[in-house]
C-alpha positions as CSV (number, residue, x, y, z in Angstrom):
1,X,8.1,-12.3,-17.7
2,X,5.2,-10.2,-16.1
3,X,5.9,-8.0,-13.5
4,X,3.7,-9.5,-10.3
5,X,1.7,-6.3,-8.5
6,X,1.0,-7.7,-5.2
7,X,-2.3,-5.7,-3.5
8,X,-2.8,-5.6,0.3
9,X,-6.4,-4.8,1.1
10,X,-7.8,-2.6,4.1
11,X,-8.9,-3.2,7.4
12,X,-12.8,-4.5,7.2
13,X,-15.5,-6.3,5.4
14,X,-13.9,-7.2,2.0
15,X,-16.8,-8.4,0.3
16,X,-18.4,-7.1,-2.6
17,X,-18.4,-2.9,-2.9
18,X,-16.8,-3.2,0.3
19,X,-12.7,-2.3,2.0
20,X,-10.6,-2.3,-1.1
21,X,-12.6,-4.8,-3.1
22,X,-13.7,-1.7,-5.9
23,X,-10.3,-0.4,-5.8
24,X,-8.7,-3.8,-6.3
25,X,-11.0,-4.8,-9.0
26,X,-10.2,-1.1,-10.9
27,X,-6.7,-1.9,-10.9
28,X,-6.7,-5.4,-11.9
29,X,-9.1,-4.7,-15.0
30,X,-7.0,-1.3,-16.0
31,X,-3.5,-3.2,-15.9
32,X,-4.7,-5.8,-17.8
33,X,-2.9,-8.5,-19.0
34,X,0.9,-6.5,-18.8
35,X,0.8,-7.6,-14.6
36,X,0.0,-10.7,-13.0
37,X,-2.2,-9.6,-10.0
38,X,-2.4,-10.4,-6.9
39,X,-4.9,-10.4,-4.1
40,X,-4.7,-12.2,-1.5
41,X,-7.2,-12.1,1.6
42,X,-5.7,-11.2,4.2
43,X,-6.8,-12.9,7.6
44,X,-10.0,-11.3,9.9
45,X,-9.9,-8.3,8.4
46,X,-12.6,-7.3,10.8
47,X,-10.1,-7.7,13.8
48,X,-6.6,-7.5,12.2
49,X,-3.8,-8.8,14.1
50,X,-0.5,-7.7,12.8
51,X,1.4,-11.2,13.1
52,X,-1.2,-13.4,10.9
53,X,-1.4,-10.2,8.3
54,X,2.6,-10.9,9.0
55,X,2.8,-14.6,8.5
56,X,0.4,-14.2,5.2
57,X,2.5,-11.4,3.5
58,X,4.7,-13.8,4.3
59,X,3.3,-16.8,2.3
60,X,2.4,-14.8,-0.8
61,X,5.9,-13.2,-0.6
62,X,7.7,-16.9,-1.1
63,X,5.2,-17.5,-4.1
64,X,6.5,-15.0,-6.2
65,X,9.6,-14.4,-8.0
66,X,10.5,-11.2,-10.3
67,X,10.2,-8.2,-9.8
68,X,7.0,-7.1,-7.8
69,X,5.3,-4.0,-7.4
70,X,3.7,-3.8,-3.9
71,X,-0.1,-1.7,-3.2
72,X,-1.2,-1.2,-0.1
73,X,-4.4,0.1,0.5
74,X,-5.1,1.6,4.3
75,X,-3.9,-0.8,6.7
76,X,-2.5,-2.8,3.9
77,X,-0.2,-0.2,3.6
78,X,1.1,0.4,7.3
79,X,1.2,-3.7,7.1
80,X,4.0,-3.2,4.1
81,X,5.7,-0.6,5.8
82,X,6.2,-2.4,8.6
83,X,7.1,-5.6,7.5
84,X,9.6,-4.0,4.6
85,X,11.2,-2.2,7.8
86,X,11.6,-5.5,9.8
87,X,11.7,-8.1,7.9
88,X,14.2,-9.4,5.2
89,X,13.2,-10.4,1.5
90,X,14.9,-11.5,-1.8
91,X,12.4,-9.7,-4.2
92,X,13.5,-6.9,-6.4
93,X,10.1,-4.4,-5.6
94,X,10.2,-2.0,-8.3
95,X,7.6,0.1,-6.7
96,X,5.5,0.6,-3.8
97,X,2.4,2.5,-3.7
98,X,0.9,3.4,-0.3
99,X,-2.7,4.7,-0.4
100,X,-4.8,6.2,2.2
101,X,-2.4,4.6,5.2
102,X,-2.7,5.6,8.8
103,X,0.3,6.1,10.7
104,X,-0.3,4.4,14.2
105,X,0.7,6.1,17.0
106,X,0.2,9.6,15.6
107,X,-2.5,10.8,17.8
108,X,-5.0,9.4,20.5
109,X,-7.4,8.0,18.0
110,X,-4.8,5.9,16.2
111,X,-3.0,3.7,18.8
112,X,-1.8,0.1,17.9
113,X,1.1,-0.9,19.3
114,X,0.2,-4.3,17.0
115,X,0.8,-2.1,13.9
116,X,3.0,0.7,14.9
117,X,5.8,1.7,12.8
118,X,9.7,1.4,14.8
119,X,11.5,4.5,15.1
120,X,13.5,5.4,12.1
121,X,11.4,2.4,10.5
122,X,12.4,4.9,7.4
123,X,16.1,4.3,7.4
124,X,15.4,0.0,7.6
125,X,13.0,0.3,4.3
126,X,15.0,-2.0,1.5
127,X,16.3,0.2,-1.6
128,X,12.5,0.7,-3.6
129,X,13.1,3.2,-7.1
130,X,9.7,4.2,-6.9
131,X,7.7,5.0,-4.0
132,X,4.1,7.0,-4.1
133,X,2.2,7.5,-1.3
134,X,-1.3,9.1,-1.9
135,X,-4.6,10.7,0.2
136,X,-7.4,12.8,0.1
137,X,-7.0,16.2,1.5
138,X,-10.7,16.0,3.3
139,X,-10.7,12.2,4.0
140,X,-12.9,11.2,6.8
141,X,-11.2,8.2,8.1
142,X,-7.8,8.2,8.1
143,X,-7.2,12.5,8.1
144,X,-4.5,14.3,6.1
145,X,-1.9,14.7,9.0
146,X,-1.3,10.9,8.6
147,X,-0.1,11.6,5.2
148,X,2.0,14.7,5.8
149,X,4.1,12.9,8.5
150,X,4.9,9.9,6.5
151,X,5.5,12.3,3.9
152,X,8.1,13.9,6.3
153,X,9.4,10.2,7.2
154,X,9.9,9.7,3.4
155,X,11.0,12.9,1.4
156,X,12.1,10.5,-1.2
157,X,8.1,9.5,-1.9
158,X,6.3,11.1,-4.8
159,X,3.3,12.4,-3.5
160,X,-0.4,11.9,-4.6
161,X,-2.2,14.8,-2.7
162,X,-5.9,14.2,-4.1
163,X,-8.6,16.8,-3.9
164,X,-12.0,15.4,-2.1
165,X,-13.1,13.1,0.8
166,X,-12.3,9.7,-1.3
167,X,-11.0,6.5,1.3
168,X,-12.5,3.5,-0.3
169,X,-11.7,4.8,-3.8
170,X,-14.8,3.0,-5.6
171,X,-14.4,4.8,-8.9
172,X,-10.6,3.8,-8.7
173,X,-7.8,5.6,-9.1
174,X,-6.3,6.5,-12.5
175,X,-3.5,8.1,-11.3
176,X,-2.2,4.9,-9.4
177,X,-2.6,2.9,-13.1
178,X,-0.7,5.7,-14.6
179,X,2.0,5.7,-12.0
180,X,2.2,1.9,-12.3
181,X,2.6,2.1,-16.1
182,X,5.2,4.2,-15.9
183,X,7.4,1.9,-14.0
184,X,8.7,0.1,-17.2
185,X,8.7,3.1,-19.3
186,X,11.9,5.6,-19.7
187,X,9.4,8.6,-18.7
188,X,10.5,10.5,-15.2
189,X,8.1,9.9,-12.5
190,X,7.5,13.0,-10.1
């Protein structure tokens, strides 16, 4: 059976060289036919509200069985955080891979109640082998610090620190493909 990678798109337009649609479209082609891939739309991305991005994680979620490796890309990945932290789920998630996320509530400009984290959200996480979180150290949209305090919040992550301004990734990623195929394999992911 194929392992299921599940991807969770960014806040914004999603149409074509738009949000995450580049990066999604990189990742599907590079894993090939080894993953069933996933990519659901997630609703008004334009004006996310965290309880219908809920409610759909939700529904793709129940449609898959396995074991699932989770992407989030932006919000997609505070969206996963959060809902890992407070909801409850049957899956086996061999990995999850957090790119470019801001963590809300970290400074004036990045206030959402709707998508802030809980304290300790950290300890209520399920038991996930693998977990990568990546950023660019010059980013424009969502800055560094974001990445440095959920890399405090989770020593346990392996850490993608990635040299330029890069957000939308629309050349992809190769590292994320590599990190991904090394899930099934016996080499040591750091």
């Amino acid at each position: 059976m194929k392992k299921t990678v599940l991807f969770i798109h960014s806040a914004g337009p999603q149409r074509r060289d738009q949000g995450s649609n580049n990066l999604s479209s990189y990742l599907e082609k590079e894993l090939g036919n080894k993953y069933q891939f996933v990519f659901p739309m997630m609703p008004n991305p334009e004006n996310p509200e965290y309880i219908l991005w809920k409610n759909q994680l939700d529904k793709e979620l129940n449609l898959l069985n396995g074991e699932v490796v989770l992407v989030g890309h932006s919000l997609g990945g505070s969206v996963l955080l959060k809902y890992l932290s407070e909801e409850s789920c049957d899956l086996t998630f061999s990995g999850l891979f957090i790119i470019a996320s801001p963590y809300w509530g970290i400074d004036e400009d990045w206030q959402s109640k709707d998508f802030q984290l809980q304290s300790n959200f950290e300890k209520k996480l399920p038991s996930i082998p693998n977990l990568f979180l990546y950023h660019s150290h010059d980013e424009e949209i969502v800055p560094f610090t974001h990445h440095k305090t959920y890399a405090e919040k989770l020593p346990q992550a392996s850490l993608r620190e990635l040299e330029g301004r890069r957000h939308l990734f629309h050349n992809g990623l190769p590292i994320l493909v590599d990190d991904i195929a090394k899930l099934g394999s016996d080499e040591i992911i750091q």
